[in-house]
C-alpha positions as CSV (number, residue, x, y, z in Angstrom):
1,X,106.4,88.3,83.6
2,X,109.3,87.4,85.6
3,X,110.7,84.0,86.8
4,X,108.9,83.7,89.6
5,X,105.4,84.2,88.4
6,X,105.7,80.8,86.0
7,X,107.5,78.8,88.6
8,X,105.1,76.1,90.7
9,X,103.6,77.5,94.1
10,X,105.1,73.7,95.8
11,X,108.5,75.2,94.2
12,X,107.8,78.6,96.0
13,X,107.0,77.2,98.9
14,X,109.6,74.9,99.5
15,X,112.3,77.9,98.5
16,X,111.2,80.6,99.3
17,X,109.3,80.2,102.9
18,X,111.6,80.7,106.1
19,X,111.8,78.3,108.9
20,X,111.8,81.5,111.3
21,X,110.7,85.2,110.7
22,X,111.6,87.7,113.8
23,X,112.4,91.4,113.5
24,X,116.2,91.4,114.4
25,X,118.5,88.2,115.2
26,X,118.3,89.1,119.2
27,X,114.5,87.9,118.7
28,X,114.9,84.9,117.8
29,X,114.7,81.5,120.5
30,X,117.6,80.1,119.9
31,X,117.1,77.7,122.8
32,X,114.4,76.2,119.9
33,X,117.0,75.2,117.4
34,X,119.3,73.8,119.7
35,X,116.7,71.4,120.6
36,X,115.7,70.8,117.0
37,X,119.2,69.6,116.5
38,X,121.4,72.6,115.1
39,X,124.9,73.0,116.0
40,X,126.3,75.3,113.1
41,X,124.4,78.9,113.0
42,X,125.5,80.6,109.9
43,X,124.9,84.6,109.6
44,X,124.9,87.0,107.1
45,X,126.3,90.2,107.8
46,X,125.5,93.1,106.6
47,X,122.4,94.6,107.5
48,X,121.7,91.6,109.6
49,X,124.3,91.8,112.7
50,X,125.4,94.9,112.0
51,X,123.9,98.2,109.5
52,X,125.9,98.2,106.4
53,X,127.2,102.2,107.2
54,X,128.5,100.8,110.9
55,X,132.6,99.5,110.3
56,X,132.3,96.9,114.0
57,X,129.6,94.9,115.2
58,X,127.4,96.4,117.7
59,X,127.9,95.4,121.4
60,X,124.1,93.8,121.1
61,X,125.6,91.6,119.2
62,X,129.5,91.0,120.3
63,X,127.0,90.0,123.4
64,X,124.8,87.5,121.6
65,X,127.8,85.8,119.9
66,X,129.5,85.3,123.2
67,X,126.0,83.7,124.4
68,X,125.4,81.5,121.5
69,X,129.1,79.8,121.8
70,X,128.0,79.4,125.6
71,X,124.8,77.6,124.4
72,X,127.5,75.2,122.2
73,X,126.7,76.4,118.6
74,X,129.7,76.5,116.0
75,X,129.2,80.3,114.2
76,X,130.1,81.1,111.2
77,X,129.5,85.0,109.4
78,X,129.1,84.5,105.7
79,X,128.6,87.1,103.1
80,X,128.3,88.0,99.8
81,X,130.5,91.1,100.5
82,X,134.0,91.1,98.7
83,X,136.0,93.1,101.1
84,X,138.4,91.5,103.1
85,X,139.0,94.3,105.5
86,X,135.3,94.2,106.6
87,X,135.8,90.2,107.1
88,X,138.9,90.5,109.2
89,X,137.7,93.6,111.3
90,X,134.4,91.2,112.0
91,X,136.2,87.9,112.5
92,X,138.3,89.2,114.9
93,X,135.5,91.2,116.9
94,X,133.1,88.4,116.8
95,X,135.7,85.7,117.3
96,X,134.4,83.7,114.6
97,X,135.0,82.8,111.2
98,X,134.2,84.2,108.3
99,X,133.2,83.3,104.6
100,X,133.0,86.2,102.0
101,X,132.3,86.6,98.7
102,X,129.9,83.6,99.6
103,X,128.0,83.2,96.2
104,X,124.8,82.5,98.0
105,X,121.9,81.6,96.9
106,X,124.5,78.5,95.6
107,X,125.5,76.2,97.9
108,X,129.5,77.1,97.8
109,X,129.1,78.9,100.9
110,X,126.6,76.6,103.0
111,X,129.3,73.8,101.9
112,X,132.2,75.7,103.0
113,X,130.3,76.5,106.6
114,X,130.2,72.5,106.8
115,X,133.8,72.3,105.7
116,X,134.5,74.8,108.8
117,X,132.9,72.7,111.7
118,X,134.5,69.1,109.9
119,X,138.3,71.3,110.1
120,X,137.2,72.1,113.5
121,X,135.3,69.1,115.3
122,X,136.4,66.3,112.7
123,X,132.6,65.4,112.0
124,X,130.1,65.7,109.6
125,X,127.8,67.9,109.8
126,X,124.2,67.4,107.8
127,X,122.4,70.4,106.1
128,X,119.7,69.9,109.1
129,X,121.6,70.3,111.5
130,X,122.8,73.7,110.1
131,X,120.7,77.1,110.1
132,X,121.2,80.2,108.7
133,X,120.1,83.5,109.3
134,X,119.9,86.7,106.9
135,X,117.6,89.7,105.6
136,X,117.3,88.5,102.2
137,X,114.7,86.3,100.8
138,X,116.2,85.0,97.5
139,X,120.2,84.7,98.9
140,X,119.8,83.5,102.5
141,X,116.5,81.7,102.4
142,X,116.1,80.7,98.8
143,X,119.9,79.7,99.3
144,X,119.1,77.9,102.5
145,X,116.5,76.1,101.8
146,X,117.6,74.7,98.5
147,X,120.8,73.5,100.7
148,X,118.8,72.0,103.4
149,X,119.4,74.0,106.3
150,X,116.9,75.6,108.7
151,X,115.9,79.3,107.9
152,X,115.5,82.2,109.6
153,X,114.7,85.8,108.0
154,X,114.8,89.0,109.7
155,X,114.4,92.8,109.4
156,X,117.3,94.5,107.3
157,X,119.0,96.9,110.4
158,X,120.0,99.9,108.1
159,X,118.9,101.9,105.6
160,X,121.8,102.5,103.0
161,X,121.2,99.4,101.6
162,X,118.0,100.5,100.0
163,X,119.8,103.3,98.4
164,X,121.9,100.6,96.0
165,X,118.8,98.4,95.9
166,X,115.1,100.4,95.9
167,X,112.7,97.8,97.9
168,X,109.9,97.9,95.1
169,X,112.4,97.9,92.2
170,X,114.1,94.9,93.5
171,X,114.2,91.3,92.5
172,X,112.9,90.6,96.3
173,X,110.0,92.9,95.7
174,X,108.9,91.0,92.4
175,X,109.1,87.6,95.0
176,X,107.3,88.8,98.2
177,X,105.1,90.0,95.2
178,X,104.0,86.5,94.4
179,X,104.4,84.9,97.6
180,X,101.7,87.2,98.5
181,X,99.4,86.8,95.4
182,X,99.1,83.1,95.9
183,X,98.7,83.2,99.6
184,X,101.8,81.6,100.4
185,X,103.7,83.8,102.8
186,X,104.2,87.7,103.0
187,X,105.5,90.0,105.9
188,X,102.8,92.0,106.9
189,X,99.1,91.7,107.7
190,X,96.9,94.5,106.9
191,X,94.5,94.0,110.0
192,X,97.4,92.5,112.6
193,X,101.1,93.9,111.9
194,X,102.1,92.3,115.0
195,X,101.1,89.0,113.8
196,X,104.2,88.9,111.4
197,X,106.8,87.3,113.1
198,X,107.1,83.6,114.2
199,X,109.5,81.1,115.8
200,X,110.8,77.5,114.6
201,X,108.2,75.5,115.5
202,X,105.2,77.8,115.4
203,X,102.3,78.9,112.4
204,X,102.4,82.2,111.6
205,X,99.4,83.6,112.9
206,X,98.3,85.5,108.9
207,X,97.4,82.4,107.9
208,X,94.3,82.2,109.6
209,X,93.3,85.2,106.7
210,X,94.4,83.1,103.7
């Protein structure tokens, strides 16, 4: 049995359950959280803006930075990678800074996104009026959640990464695992694949089969 079979579905759902599920980080209406209130976006990195083997952000998304800091969000890149080379390569294409080594799921690294925007704008920032996007159920939307902030998963990019971590040996698989067994939220539908993905705001269309 593992930990997340004896925890409480109301635990589950309230950790584990994203705000926002879209296949890639371009997908997602971000014209929806700025209404809801955000003004820090916080992004994982790797295999989320860019595929783990790939040493500079894609154009795709040098483009959608530049749009997002038009639109008047703070951005932040924070991983749990170590290396400080791949930090300074990104924070420099992406103009933006960068936490790594983040710790998530803690909250070290959704505090020091907040500690960011106070250095910068000399306000406080609320964990709702942060979100965070990432590929990883247990670090970026367990971690998320349990801080406060607004949630948003998406597709992993690449494919190295399931070389170091097998999908259905992983900790994530044993999750999604549960999340599916008790009906509260999986990734695909049998009968509607395309009925996956929804936006801030919206019910995912799979519930209608559980």
């Amino acid at each position: 049995m593992n930990r997340y079979e004896i925890m409480s579905s109301e635990k589950l759902r309230k950790l584990y359950v994203p705000d926002v599920y879209q296949k890639n980080v371009y997908d997602i209406k971000y014209h929806r959280l700025k209404a809801a209130g955000i003004r820090l976006i916080s992004f994982d990195v790797d295999d989320t803006i860019a595929m783990m083997e790939e040493a500079v952000p894609p154009e795709e998304t040098v483009a959608l930075f530049r749009n997002l800091k038009a639109m008047g969000f703070y951005l932040v890149l924070m991983s749990n990678n170590k290396s400080l080379m791949r930090a300074d390569i990104f924070s420099q294409a992406l103009h933006t800074d960068y936490i790594s080594d983040a710790g998530k799921p803690f909250a070290s690294g959704f505090e020091g996104c907040r500690n960011l925007y106070y250095l910068k704008y000399h306000a406080h920032l609320t964990p709702n009026q942060m979100a965070h996007i990432g590929n990883n159920l247990i670090n970026d939307i367990g971690g998320g959640n349990a801080f406060g902030t607004v949630t948003c998963l998406v597709r992993r990019m690449g494919e190295l990464a399931k070389i170091f971590h097998p999908p259905f040996t992983s900790e994530t698989h044993e999750l999604r695992k549960v999340l599916k067994e008790r009906g509260i939220w999986y990734k695909h539908h049998v009968h509607d694949p395309d009925d996956q993905y929804y936006q801030l705001g919206e019910i995912p269309a799979y519930r209608r089969y559980i």
